[in-house]
C-alpha positions as CSV (number, residue, x, y, z in Angstrom):
1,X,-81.9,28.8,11.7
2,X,-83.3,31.0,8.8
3,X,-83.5,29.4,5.1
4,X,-81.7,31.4,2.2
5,X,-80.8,30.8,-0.7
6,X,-77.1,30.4,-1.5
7,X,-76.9,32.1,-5.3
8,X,-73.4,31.4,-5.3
9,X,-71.7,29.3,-8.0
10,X,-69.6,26.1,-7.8
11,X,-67.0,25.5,-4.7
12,X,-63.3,24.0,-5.7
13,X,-65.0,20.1,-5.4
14,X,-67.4,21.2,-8.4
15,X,-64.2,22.3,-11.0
16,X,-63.5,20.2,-13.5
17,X,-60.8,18.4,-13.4
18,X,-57.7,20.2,-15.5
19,X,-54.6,17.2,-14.6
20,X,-52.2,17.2,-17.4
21,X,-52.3,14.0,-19.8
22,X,-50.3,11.0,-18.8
23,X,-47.0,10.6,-20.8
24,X,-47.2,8.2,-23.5
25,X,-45.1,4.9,-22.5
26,X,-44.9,1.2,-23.4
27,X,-45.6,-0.7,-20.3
28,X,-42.4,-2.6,-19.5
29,X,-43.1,-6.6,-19.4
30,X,-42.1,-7.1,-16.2
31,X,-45.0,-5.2,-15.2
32,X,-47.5,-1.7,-15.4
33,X,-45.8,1.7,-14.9
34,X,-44.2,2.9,-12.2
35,X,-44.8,6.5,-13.0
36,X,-47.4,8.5,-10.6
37,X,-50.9,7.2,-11.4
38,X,-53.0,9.4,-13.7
39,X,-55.8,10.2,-11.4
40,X,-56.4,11.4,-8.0
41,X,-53.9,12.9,-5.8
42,X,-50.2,12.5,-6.8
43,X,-48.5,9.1,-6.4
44,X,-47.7,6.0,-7.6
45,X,-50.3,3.2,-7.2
46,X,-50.5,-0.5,-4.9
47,X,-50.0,-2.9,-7.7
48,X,-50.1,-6.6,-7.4
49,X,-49.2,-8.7,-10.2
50,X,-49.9,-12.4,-11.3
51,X,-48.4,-14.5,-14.0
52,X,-52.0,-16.1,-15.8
53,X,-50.2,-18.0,-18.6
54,X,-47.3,-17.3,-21.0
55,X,-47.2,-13.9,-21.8
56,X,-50.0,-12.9,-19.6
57,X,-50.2,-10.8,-16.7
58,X,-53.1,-9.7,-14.7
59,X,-52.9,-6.8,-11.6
60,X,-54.2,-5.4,-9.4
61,X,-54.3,-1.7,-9.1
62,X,-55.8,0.2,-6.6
63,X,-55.3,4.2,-5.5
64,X,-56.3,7.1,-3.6
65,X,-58.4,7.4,-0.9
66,X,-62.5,8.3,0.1
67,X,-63.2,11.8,0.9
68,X,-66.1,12.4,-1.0
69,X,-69.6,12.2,0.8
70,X,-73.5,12.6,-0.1
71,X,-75.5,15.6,-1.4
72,X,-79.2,15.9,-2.2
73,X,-79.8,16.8,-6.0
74,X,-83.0,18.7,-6.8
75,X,-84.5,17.0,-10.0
76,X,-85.3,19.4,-13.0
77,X,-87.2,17.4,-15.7
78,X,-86.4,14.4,-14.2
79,X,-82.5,15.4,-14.3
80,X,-79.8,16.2,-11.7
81,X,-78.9,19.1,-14.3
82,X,-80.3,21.9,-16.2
83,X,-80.5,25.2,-17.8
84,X,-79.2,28.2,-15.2
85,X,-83.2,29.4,-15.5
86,X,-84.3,25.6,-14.6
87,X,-81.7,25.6,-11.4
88,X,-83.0,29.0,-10.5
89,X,-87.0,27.8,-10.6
90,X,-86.2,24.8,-8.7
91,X,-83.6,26.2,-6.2
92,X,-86.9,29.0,-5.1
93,X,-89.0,26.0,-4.4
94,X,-86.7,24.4,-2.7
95,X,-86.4,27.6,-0.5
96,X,-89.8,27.7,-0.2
97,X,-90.1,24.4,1.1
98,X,-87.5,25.5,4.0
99,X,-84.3,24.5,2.3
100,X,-81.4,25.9,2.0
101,X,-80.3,25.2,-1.8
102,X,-76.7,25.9,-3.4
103,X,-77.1,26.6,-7.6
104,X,-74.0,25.0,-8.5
105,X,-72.2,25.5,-12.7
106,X,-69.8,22.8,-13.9
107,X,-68.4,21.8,-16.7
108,X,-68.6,19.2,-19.0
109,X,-65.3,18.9,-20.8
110,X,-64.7,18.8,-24.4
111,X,-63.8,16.0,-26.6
112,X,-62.7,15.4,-30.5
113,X,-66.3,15.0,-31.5
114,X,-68.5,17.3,-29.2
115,X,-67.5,20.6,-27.5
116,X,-68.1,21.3,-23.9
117,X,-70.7,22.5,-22.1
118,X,-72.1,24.7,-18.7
119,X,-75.0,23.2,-16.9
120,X,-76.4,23.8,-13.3
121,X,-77.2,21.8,-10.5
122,X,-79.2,22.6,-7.2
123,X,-77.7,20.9,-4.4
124,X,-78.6,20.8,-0.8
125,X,-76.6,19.8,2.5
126,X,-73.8,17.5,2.3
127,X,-73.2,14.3,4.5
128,X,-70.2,11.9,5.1
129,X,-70.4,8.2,3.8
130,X,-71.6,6.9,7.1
131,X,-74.9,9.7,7.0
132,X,-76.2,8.7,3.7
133,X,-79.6,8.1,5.8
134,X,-79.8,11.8,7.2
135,X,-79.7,13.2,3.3
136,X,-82.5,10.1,2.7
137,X,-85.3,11.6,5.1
138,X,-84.4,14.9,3.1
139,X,-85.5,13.7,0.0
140,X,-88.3,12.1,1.6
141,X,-89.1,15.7,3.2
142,X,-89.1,17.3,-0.1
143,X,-91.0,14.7,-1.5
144,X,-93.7,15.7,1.0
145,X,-93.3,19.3,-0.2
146,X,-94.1,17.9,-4.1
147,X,-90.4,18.5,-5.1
148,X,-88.9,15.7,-7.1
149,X,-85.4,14.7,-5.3
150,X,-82.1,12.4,-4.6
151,X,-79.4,11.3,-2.8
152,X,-76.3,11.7,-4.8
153,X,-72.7,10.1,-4.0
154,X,-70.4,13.4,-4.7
155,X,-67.7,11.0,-6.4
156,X,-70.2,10.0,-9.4
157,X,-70.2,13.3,-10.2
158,X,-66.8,13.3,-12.8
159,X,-65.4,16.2,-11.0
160,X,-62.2,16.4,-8.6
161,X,-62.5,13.6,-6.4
162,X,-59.6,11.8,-4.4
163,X,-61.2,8.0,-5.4
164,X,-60.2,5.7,-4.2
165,X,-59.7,3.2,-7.9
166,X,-60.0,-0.1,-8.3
167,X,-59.1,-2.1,-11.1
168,X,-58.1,-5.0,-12.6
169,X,-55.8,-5.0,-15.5
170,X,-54.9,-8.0,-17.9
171,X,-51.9,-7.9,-20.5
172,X,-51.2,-10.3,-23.2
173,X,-48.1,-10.0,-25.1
174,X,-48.5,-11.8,-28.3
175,X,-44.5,-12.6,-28.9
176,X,-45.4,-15.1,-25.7
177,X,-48.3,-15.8,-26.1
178,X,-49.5,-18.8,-28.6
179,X,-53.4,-18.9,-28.1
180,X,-55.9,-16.1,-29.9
181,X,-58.3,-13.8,-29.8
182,X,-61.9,-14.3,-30.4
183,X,-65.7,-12.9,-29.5
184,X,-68.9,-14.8,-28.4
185,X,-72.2,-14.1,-28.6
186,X,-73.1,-16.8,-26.1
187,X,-76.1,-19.1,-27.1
188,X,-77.6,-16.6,-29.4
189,X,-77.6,-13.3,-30.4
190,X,-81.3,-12.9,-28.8
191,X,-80.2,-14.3,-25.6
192,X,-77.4,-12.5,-22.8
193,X,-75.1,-14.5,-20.5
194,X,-72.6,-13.7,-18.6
195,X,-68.8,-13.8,-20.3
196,X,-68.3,-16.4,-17.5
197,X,-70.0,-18.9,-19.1
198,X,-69.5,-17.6,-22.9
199,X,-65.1,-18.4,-21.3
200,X,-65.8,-21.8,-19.5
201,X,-68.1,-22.9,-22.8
202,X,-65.0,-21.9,-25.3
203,X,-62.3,-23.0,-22.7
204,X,-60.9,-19.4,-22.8
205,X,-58.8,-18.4,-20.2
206,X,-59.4,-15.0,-19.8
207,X,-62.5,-12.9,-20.9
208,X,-63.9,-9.5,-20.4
209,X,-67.5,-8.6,-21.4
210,X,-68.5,-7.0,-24.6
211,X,-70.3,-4.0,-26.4
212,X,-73.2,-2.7,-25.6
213,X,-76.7,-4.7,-25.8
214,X,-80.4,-3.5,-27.0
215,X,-82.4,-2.9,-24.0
216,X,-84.7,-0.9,-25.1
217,X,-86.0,-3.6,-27.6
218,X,-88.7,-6.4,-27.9
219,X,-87.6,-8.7,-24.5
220,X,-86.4,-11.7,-26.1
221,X,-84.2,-10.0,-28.2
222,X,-82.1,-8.0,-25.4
223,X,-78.8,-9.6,-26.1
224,X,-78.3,-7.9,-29.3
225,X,-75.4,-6.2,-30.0
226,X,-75.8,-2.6,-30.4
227,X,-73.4,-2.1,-33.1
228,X,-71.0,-4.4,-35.1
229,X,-70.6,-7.7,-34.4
230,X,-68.6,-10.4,-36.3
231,X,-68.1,-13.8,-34.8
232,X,-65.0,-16.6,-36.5
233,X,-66.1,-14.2,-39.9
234,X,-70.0,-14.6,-39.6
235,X,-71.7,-11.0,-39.7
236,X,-73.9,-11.2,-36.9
237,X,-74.9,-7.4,-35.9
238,X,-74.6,-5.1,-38.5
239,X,-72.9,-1.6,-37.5
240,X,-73.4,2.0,-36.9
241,X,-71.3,3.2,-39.7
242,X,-68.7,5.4,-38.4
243,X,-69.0,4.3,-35.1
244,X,-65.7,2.4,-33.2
245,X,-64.9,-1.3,-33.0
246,X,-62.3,-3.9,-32.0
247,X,-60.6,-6.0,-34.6
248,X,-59.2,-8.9,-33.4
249,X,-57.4,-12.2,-35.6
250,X,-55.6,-14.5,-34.5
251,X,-53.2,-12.8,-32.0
252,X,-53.4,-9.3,-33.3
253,X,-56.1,-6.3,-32.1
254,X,-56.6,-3.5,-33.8
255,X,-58.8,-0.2,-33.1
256,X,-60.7,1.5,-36.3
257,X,-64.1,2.5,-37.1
258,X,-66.2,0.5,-39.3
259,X,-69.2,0.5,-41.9
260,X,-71.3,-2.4,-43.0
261,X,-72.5,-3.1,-46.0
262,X,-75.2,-5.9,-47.1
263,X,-76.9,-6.7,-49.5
264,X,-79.2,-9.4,-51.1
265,X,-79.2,-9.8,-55.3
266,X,-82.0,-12.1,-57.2
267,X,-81.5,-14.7,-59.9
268,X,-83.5,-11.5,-61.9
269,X,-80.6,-9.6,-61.5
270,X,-82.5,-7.4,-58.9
271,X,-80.3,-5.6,-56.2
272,X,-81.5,-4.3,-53.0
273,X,-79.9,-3.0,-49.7
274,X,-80.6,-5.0,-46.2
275,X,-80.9,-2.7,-43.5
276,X,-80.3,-4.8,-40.3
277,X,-78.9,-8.4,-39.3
278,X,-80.6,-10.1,-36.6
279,X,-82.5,-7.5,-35.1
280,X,-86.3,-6.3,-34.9
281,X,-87.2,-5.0,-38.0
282,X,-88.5,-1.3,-39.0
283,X,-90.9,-0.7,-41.1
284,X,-90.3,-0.9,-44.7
285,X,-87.5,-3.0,-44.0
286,X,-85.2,-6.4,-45.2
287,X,-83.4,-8.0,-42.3
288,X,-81.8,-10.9,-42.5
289,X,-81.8,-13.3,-39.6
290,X,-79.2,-16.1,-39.3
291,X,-79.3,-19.3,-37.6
292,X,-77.2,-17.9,-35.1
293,X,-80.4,-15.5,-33.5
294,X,-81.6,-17.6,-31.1
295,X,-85.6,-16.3,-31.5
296,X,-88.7,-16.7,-34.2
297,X,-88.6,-14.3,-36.4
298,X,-91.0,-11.3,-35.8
299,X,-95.0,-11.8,-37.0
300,X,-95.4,-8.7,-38.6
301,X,-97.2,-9.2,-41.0
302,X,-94.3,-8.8,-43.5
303,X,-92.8,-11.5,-45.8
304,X,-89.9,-14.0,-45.6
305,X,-87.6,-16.1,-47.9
306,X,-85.7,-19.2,-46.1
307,X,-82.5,-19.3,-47.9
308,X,-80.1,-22.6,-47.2
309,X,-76.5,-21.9,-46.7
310,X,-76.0,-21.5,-50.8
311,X,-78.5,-18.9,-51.1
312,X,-81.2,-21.6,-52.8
313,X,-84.6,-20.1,-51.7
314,X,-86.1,-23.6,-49.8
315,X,-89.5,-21.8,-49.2
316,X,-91.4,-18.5,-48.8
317,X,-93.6,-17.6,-46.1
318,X,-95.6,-15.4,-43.8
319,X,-93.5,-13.6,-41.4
320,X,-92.6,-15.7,-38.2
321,X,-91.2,-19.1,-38.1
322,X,-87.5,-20.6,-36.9
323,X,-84.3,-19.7,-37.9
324,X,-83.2,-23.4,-38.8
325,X,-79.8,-25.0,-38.4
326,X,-77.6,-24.4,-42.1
327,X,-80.5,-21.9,-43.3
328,X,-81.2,-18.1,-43.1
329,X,-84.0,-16.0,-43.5
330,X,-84.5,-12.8,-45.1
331,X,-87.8,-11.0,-43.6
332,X,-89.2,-7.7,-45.7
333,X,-91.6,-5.6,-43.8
334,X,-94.3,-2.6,-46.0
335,X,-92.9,-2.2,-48.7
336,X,-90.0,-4.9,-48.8
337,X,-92.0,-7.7,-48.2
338,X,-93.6,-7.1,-52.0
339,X,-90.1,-7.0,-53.0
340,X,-89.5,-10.0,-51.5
341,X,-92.2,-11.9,-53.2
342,X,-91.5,-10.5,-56.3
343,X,-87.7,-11.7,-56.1
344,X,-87.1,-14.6,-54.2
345,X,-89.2,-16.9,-55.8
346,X,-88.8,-20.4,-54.7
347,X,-85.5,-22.5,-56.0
348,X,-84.5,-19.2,-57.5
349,X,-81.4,-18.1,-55.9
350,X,-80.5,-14.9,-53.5
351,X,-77.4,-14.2,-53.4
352,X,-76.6,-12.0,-50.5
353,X,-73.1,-10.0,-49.8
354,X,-71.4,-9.0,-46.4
355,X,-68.8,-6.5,-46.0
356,X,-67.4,-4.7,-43.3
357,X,-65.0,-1.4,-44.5
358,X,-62.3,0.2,-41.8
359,X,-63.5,3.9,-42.4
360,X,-59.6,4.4,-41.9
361,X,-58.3,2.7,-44.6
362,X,-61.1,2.4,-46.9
363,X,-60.2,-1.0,-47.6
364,X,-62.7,-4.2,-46.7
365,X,-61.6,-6.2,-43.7
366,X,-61.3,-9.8,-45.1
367,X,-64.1,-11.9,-42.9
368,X,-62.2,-15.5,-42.7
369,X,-62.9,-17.8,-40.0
370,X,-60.4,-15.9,-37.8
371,X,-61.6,-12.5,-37.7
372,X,-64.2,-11.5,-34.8
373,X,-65.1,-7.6,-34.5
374,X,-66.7,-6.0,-31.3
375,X,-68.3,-2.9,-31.6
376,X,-67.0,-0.4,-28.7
377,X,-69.1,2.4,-26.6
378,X,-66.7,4.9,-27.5
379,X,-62.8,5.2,-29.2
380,X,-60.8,6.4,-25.9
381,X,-57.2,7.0,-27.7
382,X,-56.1,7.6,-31.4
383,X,-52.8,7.4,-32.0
384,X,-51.3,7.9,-29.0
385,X,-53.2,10.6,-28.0
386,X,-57.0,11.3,-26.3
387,X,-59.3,11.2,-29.0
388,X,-62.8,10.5,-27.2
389,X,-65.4,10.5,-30.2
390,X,-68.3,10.5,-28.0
391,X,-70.7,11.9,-30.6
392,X,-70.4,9.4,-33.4
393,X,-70.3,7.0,-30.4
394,X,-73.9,8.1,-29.5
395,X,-72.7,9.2,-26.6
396,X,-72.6,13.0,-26.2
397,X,-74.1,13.9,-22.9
398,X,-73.3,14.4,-19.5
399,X,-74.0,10.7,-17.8
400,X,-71.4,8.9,-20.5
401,X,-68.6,11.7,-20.8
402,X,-68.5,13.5,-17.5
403,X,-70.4,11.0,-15.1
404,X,-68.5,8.6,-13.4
405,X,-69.0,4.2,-14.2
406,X,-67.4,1.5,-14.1
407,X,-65.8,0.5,-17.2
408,X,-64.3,-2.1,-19.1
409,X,-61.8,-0.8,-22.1
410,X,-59.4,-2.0,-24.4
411,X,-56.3,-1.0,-26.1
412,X,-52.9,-2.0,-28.1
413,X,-49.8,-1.1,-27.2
414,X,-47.2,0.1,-30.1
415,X,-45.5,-3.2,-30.0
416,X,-49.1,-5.1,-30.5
417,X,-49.4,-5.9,-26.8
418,X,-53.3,-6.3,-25.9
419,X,-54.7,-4.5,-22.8
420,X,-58.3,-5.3,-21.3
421,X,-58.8,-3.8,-18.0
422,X,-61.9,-2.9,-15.7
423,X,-62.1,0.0,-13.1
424,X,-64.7,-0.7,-11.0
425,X,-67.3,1.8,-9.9
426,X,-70.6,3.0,-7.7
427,X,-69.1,1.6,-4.5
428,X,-68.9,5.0,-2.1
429,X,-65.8,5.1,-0.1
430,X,-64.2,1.8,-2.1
431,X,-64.0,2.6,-6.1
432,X,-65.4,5.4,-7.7
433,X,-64.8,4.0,-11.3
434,X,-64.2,6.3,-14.2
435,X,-65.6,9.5,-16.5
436,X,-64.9,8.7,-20.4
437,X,-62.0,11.4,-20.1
438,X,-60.6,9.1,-17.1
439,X,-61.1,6.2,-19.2
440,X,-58.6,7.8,-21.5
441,X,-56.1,8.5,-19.3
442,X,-56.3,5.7,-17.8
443,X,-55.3,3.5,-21.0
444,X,-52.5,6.1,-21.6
445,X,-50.8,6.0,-18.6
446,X,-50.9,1.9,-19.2
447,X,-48.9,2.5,-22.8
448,X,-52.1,2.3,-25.1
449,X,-51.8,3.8,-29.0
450,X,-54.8,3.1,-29.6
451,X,-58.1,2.2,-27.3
452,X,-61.6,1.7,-27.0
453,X,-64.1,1.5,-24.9
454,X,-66.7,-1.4,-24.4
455,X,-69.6,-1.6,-22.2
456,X,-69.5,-0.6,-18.5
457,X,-71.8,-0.2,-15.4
458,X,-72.6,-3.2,-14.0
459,X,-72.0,-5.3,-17.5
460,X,-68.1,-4.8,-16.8
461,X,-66.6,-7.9,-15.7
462,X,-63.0,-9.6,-15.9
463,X,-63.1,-13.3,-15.9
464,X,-59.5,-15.2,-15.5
465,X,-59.4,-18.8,-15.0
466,X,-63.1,-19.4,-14.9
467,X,-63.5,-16.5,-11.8
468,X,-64.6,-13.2,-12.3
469,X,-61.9,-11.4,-10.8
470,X,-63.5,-7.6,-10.7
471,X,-66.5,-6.8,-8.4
472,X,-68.9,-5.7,-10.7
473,X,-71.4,-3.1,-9.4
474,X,-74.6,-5.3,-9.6
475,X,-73.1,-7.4,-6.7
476,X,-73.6,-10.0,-9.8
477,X,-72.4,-10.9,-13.2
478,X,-74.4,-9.4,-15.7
479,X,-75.9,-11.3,-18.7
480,X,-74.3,-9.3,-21.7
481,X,-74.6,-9.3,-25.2
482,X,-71.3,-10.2,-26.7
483,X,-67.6,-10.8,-24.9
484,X,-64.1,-10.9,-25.9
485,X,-62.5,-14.5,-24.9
486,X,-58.8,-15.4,-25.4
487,X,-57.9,-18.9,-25.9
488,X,-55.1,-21.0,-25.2
């Protein structure tokens, strides 16, 4: 058979998705809507309920059903995706090689924060779920041929699909239910484990994971929060101002963004910003690290006051040393560190300031021993409505708004009714998980007014009762950074 190219554009499976929003509706307590699920094919979905304790619920939902098979993605740059001149190039070499290659546009939508945009893929042959091996020795082919290639599951790709969905929702509804809300960073901040352990260590008996951690720092630091992070009203991340967050106290949960604002004044009356809160520092930097980190401090050649829990400077030193139980320890890299020793002299005291501002409002969220705040990937719903700021998020690109993952999210219901749930994801033919614009509809059609979403892949994980109740994609609970426990 001869090879050509096939110029032509996308077929019906590569059209974004266009399904009408959910209706807006308060789930009903006796359990989740009955109106057709959101996604997929019409219809309404299998749902399975269990009583956990008063006031909450946690289902079962699963939907649709697999038609979706494999493709073979010709890389461009290392991406599945390019420019329409980049998708040309590589679909000639392709041909070349003795493939036939299909130049496929899509779409990736629009949010509140970041229009949409046309890329191109180059695509070639497509295989059911049980060939996945055939599209394999393709790639390996075109490997041979010095063209860069994978296997891609057609249901990642955030585009029409039939699913199938499986999730796992939990509802607490705070006029019955008497226990609270909190987040955990685990051990440490430095350190991840999974929110199994964070629940069975707290006695919580329900917990989903958290935000999203710092991978792509030093290694022993990987469990820090990327992002706000406030645990029973200690600032232990600092956040990305603007960016979205969970407010939880007591029995109440609330969605807003957030800014952080900290600062460290001398007995010499001397004022001075503090850029981070338990983190690695930049250069020309203060940080302040608290006994909560979990690591030394970095040996960079910077500066460091040990402060006790009054402010009292106890010592100054080189940079590097513990973080000891009652104390903290403001480090100053380049030029900080001079400002450091010419402040914080010893027994002189440094008073330093925390404050965390709902951008909303403009009003200072009171920090009390109550209060825990977990920074979100993205805000999902505002008001009732899709409002996906993906962009102040930092996350405006193709993988996180139109690719789909599985997920964890949160939202509130108008009457104050919290909603955690998990769509599980990268399992071909079993659960495709969710794009962000999903995601959204998703917490709609479950009665959300407001919702977030936390971190997903294989960090999202449901823990009820001590089990992890979800199968999270890693075939394993993740090690996270930070999770959101309720207690009885």
């Amino acid at each position: 058979m001869p090879r050509r190219l096939i110029a032509g554009l996308a077929a019906l499976s590569f059209l974004a998705a266009t399904a009408p929003a959910p209706a807006i509706a308060e789930s009903v307590q006796s359990g989740l809507p009955s109106a057709n699920f959101p996604l997929g094919q019409p219809g309404a979905a299998t749902q399975k309920q269990k009583a956990v304790a008063s006031g909450i619920d946690l289902f079962t939902v699963i939907h649709g059903t697999p038609t979706d098979g494999y493709t073979v993605s010709v890389l461009m740059k290392g991406k599945d995706y390019g420019s329409q001149a980049s998708a040309e190039a590589a679909a000639e070499a392709a041909l070349s090689a003795g493939f036939e290659a299909s130049i496929q546009q899509f779409t990736r939508p629009g949010v509140a924060d970041f229009p949409e945009g046309v890329s191109y893929t180059v695509r070639i042959g497509l295989w059911t779920l049980k060939e996945r091996d055939e599209a394999e020795k393709v790639v390996k082919k075109l490997k041979e041929a010095d063209i860069s290639a994978k296997v891609d599951f057609l249901g990642d790709d955030g585009l029409q699909t039939t699913g199938p969905w499986d999730m796992r929702v939990l509802t607490v509804d705070p006029r019955a239910f008497s226990g609270s809300y909190h987040s955990s960073i685990g051990a440490s901040v430095a350190k991840r484990e999974t929110p199994s352990s964070m629940a069975k260590k707290a006695g919580a008996v329900a917990a989903v994971n958290g935000g999203f951690f710092n991978i792509h720092t030093d290694k022993n630091l990987r469990g820090e929060p990327v992002g706000v992070s406030v645990v029973d009203g200690r600032l232990l991340s600092e956040a990305t101002d603007g960016r979205s967050a969970l407010i939880l106290k007591g029995r109440t949960a609330r969605i807003t963004e957030v800014k952080t604002t900290v600062t460290a004044t001398s007995a010499d009356g001397e004022r001075t910003s503090i850029s981070g809160v338990n983190r690695a520092a930049q250069p020309d930097e203060l940080v302040l690290y608290t006994e909560e980190f979990g690591e030394k401090t970095p040996s960079d050649e910077g500066a460091e006051a040990v402060l006790d829990d009054k402010g009292e400077v106890l010592s100054l030193r080189p940079a590097g040393g513990k973080v000891a139980r009652g104390t903290r320890v403001l480090h100053g890299t380049g030029i900080m560190s001079d400002w450091i020793w010419a402040h914080a002299w010893e027994k002189w005291n440094l008073k330093v300031t925390t404050k965390v501002t709902d951008m909303r409002t403009g009003k200072g969220i009171p920090l009390t021993p109550e209060t825990s705040i977990i920074g979100g990937g993205v805000g999902l719903v505002r008001d009732g409505r899709e409002h996906i700021t993906a962009k102040a998020d930092g996350q405006a690109n193709i993988n996180m708004i139109l690719r789909r993952h599985p997920r964890t999210m949160a939202g509130v219901t108008k009457s104050g009714k919290l909603i955690l749930a998990t769509v599980d994801g990268r399992k071909p033919g079993v659960t495709v998980g969710a794009s962000m614009v999903e995601a959204a509809q998703l917490m709609l059609w479950l009665g959300a007014r407001q919702a977030i979403n936390l971190d997903g892949g294989g960090s999202s994980a449901m823990v009820v009762k001590g089990k992890v109740v979800n199968h999270p994609s890693d075939g394993t609970e993740r090690g996270v950074g930070d999770a959101l426990l309720i207690l009885p």
